[in-house]
N, C-alpha and C positions, 0 to 999 in steps of 0.2 A: 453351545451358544457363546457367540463372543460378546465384548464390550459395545461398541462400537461399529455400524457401516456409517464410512463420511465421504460424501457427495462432493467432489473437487476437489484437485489438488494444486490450488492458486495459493496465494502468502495465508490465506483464512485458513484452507482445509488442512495445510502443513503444518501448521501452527497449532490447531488440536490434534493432528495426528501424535505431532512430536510431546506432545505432553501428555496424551493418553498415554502414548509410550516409557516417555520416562516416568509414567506412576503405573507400569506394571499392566498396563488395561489391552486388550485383545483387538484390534481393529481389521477392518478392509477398507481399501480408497477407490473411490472410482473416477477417472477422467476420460473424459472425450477430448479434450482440446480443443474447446467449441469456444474458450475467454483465452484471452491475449493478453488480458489488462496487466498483468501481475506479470508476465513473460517479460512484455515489453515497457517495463516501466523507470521512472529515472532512476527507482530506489534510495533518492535521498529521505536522510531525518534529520528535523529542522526542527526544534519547538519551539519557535516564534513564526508570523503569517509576516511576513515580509512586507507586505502590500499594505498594512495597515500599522505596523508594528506593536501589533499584540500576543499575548499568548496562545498557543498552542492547549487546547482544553487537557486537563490532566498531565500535561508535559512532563513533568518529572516524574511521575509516575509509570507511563508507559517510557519514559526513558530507563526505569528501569528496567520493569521487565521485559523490554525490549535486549538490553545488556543479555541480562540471564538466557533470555532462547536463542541466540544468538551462538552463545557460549556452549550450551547445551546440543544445538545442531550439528554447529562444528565440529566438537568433539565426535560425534556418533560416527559421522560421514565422510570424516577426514578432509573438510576443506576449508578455503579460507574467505568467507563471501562478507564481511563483515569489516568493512573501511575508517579509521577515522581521518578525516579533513575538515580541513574551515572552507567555511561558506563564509564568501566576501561579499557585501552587501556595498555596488557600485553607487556612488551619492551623486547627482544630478544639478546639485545645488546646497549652498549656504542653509537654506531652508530645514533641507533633510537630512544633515547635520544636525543642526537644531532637533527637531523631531527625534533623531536616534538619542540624543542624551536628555531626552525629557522622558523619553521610554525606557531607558536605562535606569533610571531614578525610580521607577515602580518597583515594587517588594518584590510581586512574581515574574519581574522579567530580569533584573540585575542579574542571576546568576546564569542567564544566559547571553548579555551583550555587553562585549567588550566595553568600557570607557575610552580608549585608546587607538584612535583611528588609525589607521592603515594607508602610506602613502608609497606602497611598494611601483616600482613603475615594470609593468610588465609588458613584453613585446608583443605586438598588435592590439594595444588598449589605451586608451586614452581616456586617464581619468583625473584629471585637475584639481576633484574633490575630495579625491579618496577613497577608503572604503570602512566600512563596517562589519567588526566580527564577533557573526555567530560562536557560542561556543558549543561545545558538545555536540558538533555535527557531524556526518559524515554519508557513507551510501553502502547498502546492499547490491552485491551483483547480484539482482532476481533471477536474473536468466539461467546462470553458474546457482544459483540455490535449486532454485527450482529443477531445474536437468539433474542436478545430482540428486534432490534428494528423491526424488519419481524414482532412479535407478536404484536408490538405496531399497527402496519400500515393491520396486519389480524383484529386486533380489532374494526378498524374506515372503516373497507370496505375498503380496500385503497390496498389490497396487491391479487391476483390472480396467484392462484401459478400452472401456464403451460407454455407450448409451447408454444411460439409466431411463428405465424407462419406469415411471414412475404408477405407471395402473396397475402393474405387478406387484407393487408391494402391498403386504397383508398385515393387516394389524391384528397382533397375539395379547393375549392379557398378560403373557411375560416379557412383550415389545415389539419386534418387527419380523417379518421374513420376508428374505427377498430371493426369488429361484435357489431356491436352498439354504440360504444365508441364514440362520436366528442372530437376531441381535437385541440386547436389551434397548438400546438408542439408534436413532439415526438420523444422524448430523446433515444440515442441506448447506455449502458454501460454495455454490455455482455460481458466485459474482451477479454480472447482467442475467446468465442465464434463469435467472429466482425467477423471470417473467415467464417461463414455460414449467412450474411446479404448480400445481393444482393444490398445494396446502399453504402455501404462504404467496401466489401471486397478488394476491388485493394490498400487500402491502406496497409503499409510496417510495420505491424504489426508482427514481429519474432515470441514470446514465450520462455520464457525462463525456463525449468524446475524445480524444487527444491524441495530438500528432505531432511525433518528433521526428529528430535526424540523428547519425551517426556522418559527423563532417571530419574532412582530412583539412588542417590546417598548418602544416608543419613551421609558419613561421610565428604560428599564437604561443608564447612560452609563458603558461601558469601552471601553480602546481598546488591549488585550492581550486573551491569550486565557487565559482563568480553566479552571480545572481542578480538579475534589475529586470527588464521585460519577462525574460528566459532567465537558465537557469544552463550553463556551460559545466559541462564534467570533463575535467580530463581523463581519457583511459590509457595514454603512453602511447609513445612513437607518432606524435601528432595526431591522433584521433581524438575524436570528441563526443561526448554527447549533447545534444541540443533539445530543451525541450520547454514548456508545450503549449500546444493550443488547445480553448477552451470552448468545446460547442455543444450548444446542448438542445439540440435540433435532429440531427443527423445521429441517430444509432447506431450504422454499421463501423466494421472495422477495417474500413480502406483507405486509403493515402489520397488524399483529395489535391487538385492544383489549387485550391481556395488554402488548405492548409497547409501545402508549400512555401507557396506567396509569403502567406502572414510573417511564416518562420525566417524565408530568407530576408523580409526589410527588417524584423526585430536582430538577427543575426549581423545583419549590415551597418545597425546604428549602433554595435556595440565593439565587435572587433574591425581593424582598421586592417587587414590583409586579405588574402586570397584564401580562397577555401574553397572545396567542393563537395556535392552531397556523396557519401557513400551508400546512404541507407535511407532510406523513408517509411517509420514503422505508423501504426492506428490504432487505437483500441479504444474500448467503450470502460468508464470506471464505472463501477457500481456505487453511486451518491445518491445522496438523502437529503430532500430539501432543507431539513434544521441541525445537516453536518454531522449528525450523532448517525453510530451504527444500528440496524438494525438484530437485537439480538435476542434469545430465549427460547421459550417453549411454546406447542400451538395452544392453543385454547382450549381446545377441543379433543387433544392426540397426545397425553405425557409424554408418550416416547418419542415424537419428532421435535426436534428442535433446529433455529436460523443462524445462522454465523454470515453475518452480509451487513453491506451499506458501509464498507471501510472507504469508499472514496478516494481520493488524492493521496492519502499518508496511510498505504496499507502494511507499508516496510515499521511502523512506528506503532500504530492499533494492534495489528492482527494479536502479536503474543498476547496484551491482556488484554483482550478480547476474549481470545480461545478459552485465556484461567478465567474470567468471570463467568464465561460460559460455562465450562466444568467443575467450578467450584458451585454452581447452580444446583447442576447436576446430582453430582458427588456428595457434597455437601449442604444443600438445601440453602448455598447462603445467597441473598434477595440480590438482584441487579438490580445495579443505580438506574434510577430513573430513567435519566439520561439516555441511557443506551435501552433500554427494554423496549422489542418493537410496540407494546401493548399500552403505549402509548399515542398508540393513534388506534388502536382499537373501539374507542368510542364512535370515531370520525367513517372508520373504514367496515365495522359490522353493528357497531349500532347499540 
């Protein structure tokens, strides 16, 4: 009997795979590559929301143990996916100036916004007002994590890449078996796909669409990552990333002209040169209308438990996530509020 079977290998399922692991625990992973969201995602962490200039919930916290799995992946896998940059927050006006140093003056935001505006002038940008900097920020390359660590985990026997199909699993009074598999636990973190699991679909799992670019700009010269509509990453030799649009209508994971458009006049009113699309990616985030994740055990089923509902910031959640999750687990210690999906449990069984 092992530890652990965990359902996806998206920023969730690698997240408790790699800590199951480095506490010695026995797992399987299963993927279909049926979620994109985490594939194709900007990967940046920011612990401030930009848009209102407030905190990030638990920010310095998952900024750490975000550090630590980070540190920890790396090491096992031998790669390097773990970036730090500043994130320059473009000012628009007099106004939001003003705004950033009223928000800087808060207890839990000062350690993360510069006092010290930013009047660097970078080619193809035009900014009169300046900029604003994040500190402590930077990006995951999801895609480079993800590829490698699948390959890490196909290497040790560890990764089974199908369908789950979830009528086959049998519940043991020592935990689960699945076509042969015993396992004391098993872990479900299929992202969007939570809506096709017959033990946790009632929960209030939205989706929220988005659509970026990979643009060639070779006369844009920065070397942070700019932020005001969109959100510009440089990846070197003139590439870029671009990203994203917010829809929360449309489910699938296809590259629409409605979210071209949006991208290229946000792209338009921000850099002042020539560019063209390389790329045009889609994906559905797994959010949760009161922004907290979805996490814990069933109701009804000790040995199943949710890892989901990381939303927009799964490069920043997923690690402690995974340890609240597994210190639950492991250790019987209680999730915060916040995050326990059994907080809509009243609303959703009654």
């Amino acid at each position: 009997m092992i530890d652990y079977i965990i359902v996806g290998a998206g920023l969730a399922g690698i997240s408790f795979a790699e800590l199951a692991l480095a506490k010695d625990k026995n797992i399987v992973v299963f993927e279909n590559n049926s979620q994109n969201s985490s594939q194709i995602a900007g990967g940046l962490y920011n612990p401030v929301i930009l848009k209102r200039f407030s905190e990030v919930w638990n920010a310095a916290e998952q900024l750490e143990e975000m550090r630590l799995f980070y540190q920890s992946i790396q090491k096992r896998i031998d790669i390097n996916v773990d970036h730090s940059m500043a994130i320059l927050r473009k000012f628009s006006s007099i106004e939001e100036q003003n705004n950033w140093f009223l928000a800087a003056d808060k207890k839990n935001l000062a350690p993360f916004l510069s006092t010290s505006l930013r009047f660097e002038h970078y080619s193809g940008i035009q900014s009169p007002f300046g900029f604003g900097e994040v500190l402590q920020t930077g990006y995951v390359d999801t895609a480079l994590l993800l590829q490698s660590y699948r390959t890490y985990l196909n290497a040790q026997n560890l990764l089974l890449v199908e369908d789950f199909q979830y009528k086959d699993i049998q519940l043991t009074s020592s935990g689960v078996e699945y076509h042969g598999i015993q396992a004391r636990h098993l872990i479900f973190a299929e992202g969007f796909g939570l809506h096709e699991n017959p033990f946790f679909n009632f929960l209030p799992l939205d989706g929220t669409k988005g659509e970026l670019f990979i643009i060639k700009a070779p006369l844009l010269k920065i070397d942070v990552i700019l932020n005001t509509s969109v959100f510009i990453l440089p990846l070197g030799d003139g590439y870029f990333k671009v990203g994203a649009t917010y829809n929360w209508k449309d489910k699938t994971a296809l590259p629409t002209d409605e979210g071209k458009k949006e991208l290229m006049e946000r792209i338009a009113e921000i850099i002042h040169c020539d560019f063209e699309i390389v790329s045009h990616f889609a994906g559905v985030r797994p959010t949760v209308r009161d922004r907290r994740p979805l996490v814990g055990t069933h109701h009804m089923y000790p040995q199943l438990h949710v890892l989901n509902g990381l939303g927009t910031r799964g490069v920043m959640l997923s690690p402690s996530m995974a340890k609240a999750l597994f210190d639950l687990i492991e250790k019987q210690v209680p999730l915060p509020f916040e995050i326990n999906w059994r907080r809509f449990q009243k609303k959703y069984l009654g």
